[in-house]
C-alpha positions, 0 to 999 in steps of 0.5 A, spaced: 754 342 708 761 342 706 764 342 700 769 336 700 765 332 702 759 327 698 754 325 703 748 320 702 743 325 699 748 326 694 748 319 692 741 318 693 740 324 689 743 322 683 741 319 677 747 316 673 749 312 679 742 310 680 743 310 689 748 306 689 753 307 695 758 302 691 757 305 684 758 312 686 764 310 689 767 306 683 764 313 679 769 317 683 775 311 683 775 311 676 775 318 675 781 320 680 786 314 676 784 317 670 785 324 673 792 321 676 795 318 671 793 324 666 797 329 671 803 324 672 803 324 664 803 331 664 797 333 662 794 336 668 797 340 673 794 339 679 792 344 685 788 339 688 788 331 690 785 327 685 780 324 689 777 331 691 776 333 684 773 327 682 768 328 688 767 335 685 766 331 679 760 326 681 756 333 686 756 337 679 753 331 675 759 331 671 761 323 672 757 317 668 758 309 669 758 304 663 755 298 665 756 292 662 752 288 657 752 281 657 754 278 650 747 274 647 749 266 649 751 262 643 747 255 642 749 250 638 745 245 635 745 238 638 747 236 631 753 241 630 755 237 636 754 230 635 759 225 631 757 222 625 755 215 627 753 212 621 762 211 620 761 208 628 760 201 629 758 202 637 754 194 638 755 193 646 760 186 644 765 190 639 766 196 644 767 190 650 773 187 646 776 193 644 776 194 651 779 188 653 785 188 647 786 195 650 787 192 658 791 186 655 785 181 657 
């Protein structure tokens, strides 16, 4: 098997990507920005492509993936919600004639 290359049994047999073809790839992605952007800041000097690095990277079990953790629902109580109605007069004939002053009628 050649080297520059990541089949699908190396894929399949990772575990920290779970045999995910899309996870491996995201992997592999990040990790050849984070590399580029390195070298062009001039940290790293490069003697090979980014994208070659990080497949070497993944093949050694070297790379990893955060996964995002949904963040618990807040609820609120329907009361926290609710305008105090004691101040609120809501008869059905006051709401009709504030209705009508506010059309003209």
């Amino acid at each position: 098997m050649s080297d520059q290359r990541v089949f699908l049994d190396d894929i399949y047999a990772s575990e920290k990507c779970g045999g995910s073809v899309f996870r491996a790839v995201v992997m592999m992605a990040h990790e050849a920005r984070f590399i580029n952007e390195q070298a062009r800041l001039g940290y790293l000097q490069l003697t090979k492509k980014p994208t070659t690095i990080a497949m070497y990277k993944f093949k050694e079990d070297k790379l990893s993936i955060k996964e995002k953790v949904d963040e618990p629902e807040v609820t609120l109580e329907a009361d926290s919600l609710a305008p105090a109605t004691s101040d609120i007069d809501l008869s059905s004939e006051k709401v009709d004639e504030a209705a009508d002053a506010a059309f003209g009628e």
